[in-house]
C-alpha positions in Angstrom: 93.4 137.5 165.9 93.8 134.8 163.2 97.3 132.7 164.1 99.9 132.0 161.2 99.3 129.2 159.8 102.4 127.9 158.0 104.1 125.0 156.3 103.0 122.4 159.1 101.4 124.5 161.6 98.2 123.5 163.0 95.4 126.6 163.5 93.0 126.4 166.2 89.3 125.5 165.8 87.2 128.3 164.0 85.5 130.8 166.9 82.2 131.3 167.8 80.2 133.7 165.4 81.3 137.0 165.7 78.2 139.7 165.1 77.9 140.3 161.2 79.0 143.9 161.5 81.9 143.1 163.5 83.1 141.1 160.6 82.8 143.2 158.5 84.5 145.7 160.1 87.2 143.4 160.3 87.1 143.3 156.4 86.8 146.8 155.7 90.4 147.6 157.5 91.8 146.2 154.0 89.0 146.8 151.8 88.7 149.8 148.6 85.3 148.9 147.3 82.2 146.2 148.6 79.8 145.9 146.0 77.0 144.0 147.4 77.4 145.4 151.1 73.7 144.9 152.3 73.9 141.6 150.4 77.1 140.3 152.7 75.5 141.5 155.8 72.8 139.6 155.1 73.8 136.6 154.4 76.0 136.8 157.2 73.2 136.9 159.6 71.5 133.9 158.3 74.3 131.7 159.9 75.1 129.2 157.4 78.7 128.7 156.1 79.3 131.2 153.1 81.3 130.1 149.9 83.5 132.3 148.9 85.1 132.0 145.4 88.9 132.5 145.5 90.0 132.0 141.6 93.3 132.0 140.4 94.9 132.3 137.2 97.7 129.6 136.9 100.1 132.0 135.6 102.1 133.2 138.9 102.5 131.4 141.1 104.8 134.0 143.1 102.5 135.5 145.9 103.3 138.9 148.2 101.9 140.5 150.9 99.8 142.6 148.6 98.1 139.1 147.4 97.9 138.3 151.3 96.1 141.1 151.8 93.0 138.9 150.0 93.8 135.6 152.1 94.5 137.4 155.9 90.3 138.8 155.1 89.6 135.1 153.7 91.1 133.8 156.6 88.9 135.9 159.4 85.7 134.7 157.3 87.2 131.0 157.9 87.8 131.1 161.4 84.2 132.0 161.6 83.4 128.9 159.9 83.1 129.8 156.3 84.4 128.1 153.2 87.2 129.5 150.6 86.9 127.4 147.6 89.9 127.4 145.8 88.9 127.4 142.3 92.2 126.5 140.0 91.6 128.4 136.2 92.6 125.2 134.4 90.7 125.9 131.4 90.5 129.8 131.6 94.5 129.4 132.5 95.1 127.9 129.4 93.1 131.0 127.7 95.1 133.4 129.4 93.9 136.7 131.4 94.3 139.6 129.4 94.2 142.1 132.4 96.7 144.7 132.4 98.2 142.8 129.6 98.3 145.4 125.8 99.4 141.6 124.2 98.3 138.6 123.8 99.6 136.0 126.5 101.2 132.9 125.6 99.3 130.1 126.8 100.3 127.2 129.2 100.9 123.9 128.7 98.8 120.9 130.9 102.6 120.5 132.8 102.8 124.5 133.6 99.2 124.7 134.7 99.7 121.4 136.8 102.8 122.8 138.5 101.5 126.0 139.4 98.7 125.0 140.7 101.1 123.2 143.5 102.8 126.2 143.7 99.8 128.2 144.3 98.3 125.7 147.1 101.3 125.5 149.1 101.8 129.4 149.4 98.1 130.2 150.0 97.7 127.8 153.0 100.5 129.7 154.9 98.0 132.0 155.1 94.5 130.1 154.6 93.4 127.1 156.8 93.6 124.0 155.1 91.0 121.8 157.2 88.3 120.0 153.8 85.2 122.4 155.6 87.1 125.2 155.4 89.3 125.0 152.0 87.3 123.5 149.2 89.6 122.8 145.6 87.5 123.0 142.3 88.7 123.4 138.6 86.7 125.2 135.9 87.4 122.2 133.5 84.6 120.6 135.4 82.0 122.5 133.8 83.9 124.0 131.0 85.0 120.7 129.7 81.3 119.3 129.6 79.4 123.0 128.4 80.0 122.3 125.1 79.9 125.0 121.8 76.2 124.9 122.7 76.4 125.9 126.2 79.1 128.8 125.7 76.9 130.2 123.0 74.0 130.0 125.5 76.2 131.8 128.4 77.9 134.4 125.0 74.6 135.3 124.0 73.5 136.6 127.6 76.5 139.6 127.5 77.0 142.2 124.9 79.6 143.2 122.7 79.5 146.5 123.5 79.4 145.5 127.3 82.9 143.8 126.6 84.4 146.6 125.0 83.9 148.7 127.3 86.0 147.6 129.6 89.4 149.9 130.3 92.1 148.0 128.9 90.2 146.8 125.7 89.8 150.4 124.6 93.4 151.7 125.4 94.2 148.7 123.4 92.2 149.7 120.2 92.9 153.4 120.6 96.6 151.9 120.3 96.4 149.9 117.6 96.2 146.6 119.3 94.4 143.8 118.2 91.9 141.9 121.0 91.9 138.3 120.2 88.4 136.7 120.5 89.1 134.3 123.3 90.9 137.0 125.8 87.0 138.7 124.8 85.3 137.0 126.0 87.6 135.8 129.2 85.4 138.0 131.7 82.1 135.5 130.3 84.2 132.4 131.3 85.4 133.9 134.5 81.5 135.1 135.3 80.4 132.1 135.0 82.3 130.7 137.1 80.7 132.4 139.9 77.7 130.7 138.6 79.0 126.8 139.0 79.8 127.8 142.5 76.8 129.6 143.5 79.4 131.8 144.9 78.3 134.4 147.5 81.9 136.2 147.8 84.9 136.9 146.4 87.7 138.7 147.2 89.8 140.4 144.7 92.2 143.1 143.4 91.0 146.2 141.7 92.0 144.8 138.3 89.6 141.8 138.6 86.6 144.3 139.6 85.2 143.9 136.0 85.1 140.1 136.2 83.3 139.5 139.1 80.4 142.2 138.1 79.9 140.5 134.9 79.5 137.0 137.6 77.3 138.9 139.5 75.6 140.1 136.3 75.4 136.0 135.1 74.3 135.1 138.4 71.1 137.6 138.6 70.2 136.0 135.0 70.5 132.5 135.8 68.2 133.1 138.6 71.1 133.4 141.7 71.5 135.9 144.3 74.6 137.9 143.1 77.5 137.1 145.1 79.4 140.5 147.1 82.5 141.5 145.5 85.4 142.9 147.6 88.6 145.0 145.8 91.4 144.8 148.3 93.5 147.8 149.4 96.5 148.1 147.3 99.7 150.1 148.2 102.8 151.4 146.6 105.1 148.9 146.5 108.8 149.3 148.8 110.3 151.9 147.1 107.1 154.1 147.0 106.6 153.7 143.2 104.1 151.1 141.7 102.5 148.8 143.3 104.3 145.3 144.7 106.2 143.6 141.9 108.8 140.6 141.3 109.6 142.5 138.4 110.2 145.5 140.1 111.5 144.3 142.6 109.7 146.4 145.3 108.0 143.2 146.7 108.1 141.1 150.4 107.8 137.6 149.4 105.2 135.6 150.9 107.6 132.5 151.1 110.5 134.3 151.6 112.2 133.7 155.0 111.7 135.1 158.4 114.8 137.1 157.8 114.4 138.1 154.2 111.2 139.3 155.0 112.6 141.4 157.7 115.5 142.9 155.9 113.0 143.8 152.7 110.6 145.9 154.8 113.4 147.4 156.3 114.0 149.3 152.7 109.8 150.4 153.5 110.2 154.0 152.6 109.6 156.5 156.0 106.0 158.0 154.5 104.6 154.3 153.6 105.4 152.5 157.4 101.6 154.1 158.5 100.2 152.8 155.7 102.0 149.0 155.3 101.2 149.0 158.8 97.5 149.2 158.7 96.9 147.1 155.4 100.1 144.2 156.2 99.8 143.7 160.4 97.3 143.0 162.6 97.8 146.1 164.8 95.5 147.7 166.5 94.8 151.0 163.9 95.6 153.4 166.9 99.2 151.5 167.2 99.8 151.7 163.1 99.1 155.2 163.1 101.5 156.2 166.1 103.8 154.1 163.5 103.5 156.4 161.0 103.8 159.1 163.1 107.1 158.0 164.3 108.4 157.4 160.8 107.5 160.9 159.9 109.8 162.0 162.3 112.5 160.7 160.5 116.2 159.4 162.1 116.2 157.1 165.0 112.0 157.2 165.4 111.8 156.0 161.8 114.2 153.1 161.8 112.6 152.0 165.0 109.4 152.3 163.7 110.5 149.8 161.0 111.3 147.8 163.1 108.5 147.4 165.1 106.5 147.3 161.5 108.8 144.7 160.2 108.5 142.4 163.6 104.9 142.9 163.2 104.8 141.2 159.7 107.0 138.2 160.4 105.3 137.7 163.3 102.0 137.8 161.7 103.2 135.0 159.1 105.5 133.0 160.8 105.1 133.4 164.7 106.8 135.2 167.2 109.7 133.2 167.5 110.9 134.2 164.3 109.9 137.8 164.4 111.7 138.4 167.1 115.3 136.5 166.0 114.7 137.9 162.5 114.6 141.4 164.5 117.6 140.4 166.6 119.5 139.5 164.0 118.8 142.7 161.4 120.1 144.6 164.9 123.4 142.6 165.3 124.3 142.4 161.3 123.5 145.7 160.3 123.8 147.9 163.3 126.9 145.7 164.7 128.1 145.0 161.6 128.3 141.3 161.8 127.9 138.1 159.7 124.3 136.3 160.4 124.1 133.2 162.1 121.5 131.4 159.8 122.6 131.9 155.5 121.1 130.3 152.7 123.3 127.5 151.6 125.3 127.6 148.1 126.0 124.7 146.9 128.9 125.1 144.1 131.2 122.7 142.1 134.9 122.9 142.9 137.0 125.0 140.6 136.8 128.9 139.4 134.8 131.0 138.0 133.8 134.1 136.8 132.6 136.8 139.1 129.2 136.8 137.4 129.0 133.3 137.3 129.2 133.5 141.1 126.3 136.0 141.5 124.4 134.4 139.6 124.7 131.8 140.8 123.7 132.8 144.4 120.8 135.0 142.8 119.6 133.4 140.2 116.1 135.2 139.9 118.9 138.3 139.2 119.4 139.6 134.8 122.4 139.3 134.1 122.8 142.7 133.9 121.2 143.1 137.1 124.1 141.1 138.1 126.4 143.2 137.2 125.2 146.3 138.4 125.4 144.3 142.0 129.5 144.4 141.3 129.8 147.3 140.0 128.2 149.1 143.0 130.6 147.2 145.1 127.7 145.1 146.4 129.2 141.7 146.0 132.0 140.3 148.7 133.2 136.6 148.9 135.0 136.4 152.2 136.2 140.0 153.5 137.6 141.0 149.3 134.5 142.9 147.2 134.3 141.4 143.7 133.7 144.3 141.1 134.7 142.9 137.8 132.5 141.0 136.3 134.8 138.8 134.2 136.9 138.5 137.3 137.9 134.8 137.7 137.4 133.7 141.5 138.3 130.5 143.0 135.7 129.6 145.7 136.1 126.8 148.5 133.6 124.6 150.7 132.1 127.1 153.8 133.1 130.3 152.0 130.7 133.2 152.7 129.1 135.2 149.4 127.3 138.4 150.2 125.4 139.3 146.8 123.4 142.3 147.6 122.8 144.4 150.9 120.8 141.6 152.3 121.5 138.5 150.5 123.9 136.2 152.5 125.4 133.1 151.3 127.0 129.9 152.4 128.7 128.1 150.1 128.7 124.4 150.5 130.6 121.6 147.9 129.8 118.1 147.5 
């Protein structure tokens, strides 16, 4: 099975070539839709390294396991040799995606696109391998900034109006009301021809980006290329059984969260999802995620332990077993024992007072403030052993004072 590998970590050399079906099958665990099966397969047995276009919009940079799900399948076609090439959306970045979006975006700046691009890179090789062969960095502004008007009316003139208007979210958007500006029209050209500057033979995407990629494939067939397989990714409700993952929502895993965090999050897994997150987020064998399931069905002491067993399976999967199993040790002895953990994230505060908001915030600043206060007012907030509930509370905090701010969310405080 592909080995975590992590902020450091070195992965072992790719394997010998596994059958093409047997990749495949490997793909398919995690997979909705393959357009272009036959296609894969056979380019698979010709035994030269595929290129697979991984694209990303440099917009959030805040991955979670259901954008893992894409890099754990890009990652078994590495360790069999072939290339990811990481193609940063400079120029279509600074257009702005309009999918899922009923407004207009604001676009980036050359600072914003610069930093998330970091951001990106150093979350996706936790996941992907990083060796040159194997992970390949491109930006669109190397073809976009030389194409010219002439060239983009060239590529504009090969798709339809009515083609682009066809698409979903355009139409809800006009039924509504909405305008469409003309440059988040014609986004899915820019991003199809992308495909084309690679010569890409894969990509691997969410659902949402299925329209995209056909219209590459569509470029590809008229500029003459073999049109590259697309794969939509398996997507599941997110934590609390609603919509899918979201840092909004707050229903997310993290990918860079820590060992523990992750842990505690998936702990919140409701019972009739651990089957599911089982089978899509672990590499489990499928017989062992279904007994999962089963044993969360049953509900009580079956369930819990089936999270458990889920949740080691995920940290292990990302950061090792080590960790999985101390994160695991340490849910038991916090919350079953009802101790402080041994490892909190540090805090570091000023001397003096302040408010009990202040302090939350503080500690979670990804948190609204009235967010925030909702944490106090369910009593969810503690410094030391006394529970803050008052938002305005003034508080006077000292050096190696421990904040709890949520059921999870430990803190040590630490002044200069």
């Amino acid at each position: 099975m592909p080995q975590p590998v992590g902020p450091g970590a070195t992965a072992p050399p790719p394997a010998a070539p596994a059958a093409p079906e047997a990749v495949l099958a490997a793909l398919e665990r995690t997979t909705d839709q393959i357009i272009g099966r036959e296609d894969l397969l056979d380019r698979l047995r010709e035994g030269r390294p595929l290129r697979i276009k991984f694209g990303v919009d440099l917009t959030a940079p805040d991955l979670h396991l259901g954008h893992a799900v894409n890099l754990w399948m890009m990652r078994v076609l590495q360790d069999q040799g072939h290339t990811v090439i990481f193609l940063l959306g400079d120029t279509t970045s600074r257009i702005g995606d309009p999918t899922g979006r009923s407004t207009t975006r604001p676009v980036l700046t050359e600072e914003q696109i610069r930093e998330n691009a970091e951001s990106f890179l150093a979350q996706v090789t936790r996941v992907l391998r990083s060796e040159p062969e194997l992970l390949r960095i491109r930006r669109n502004s190397e073809w976009f900034d030389e194409m010219g008007v002439p060239g983009l009316l060239r590529e504009l003139s090969l798709v339809t109006h009515a083609h682009l208007v066809s698409r979903d979210m355009f139409r809800a958007r006009l039924a509504a009301g909405s305008e469409i500006a003309m440059h988040e029209l014609i986004y899915p050209v820019l991003q199809g021809f992308d495909s084309v500057a690679l010569d890409s033979d894969l990509t691997i995407v969410g659902t949402d980006q299925l329209f995209n990629e056909a219209m590459g494939r569509e470029l590809q067939v008229k500029h003459g290329q073999r049109p590259q397989t697309v794969i939509t990714s398996t997507v599941t409700p997110g934590l609390d059984g609603g919509p899918k993952q979201s840092k909004s929502l707050g229903n997310y895993v993290p990918l860079c969260a820590s060992p523990g965090e992750k842990f505690g999050r998936l702990m919140t897994l409701q019972d009739e999802l651990v089957g599911t997150w089982a089978r899509v987020y672990t590499d489990l064998p499928l017989a062992q995620c279904a007994e999962l399931g089963r044993r969360a069905d049953a509900g009580g002491a079956a369930a819990r332990d089936a999270k458990l067993d889920l949740a080691e399976a995920v940290v292990r999967r990302h950061d090792g077993a080590d960790a999985a199993r101390h994160s695991r040790e340490e849910f038991v002895r916090v919350f079953s024992a009802g101790e402080r953990p041994t490892d909190m994230t540090p805090l570091p505060l000023e001397p003096g007072t302040r408010t009990a908001l202040d302090l939350v915030l503080a500690a979670r600043p990804e948190l609204s403030r009235s967010a925030a206060r909702r944490l106090l007012s369910g009593g969810a907030v503690t410094l030391e052993d006394s529970r803050l509930r008052e938002a305005e509370e003034e508080v006077a905090v000292r050096d190696g004072q421990v904040v709890k701010a949520g059921r999870r969310r430990w803190f040590r405080i630490e002044m200069p």
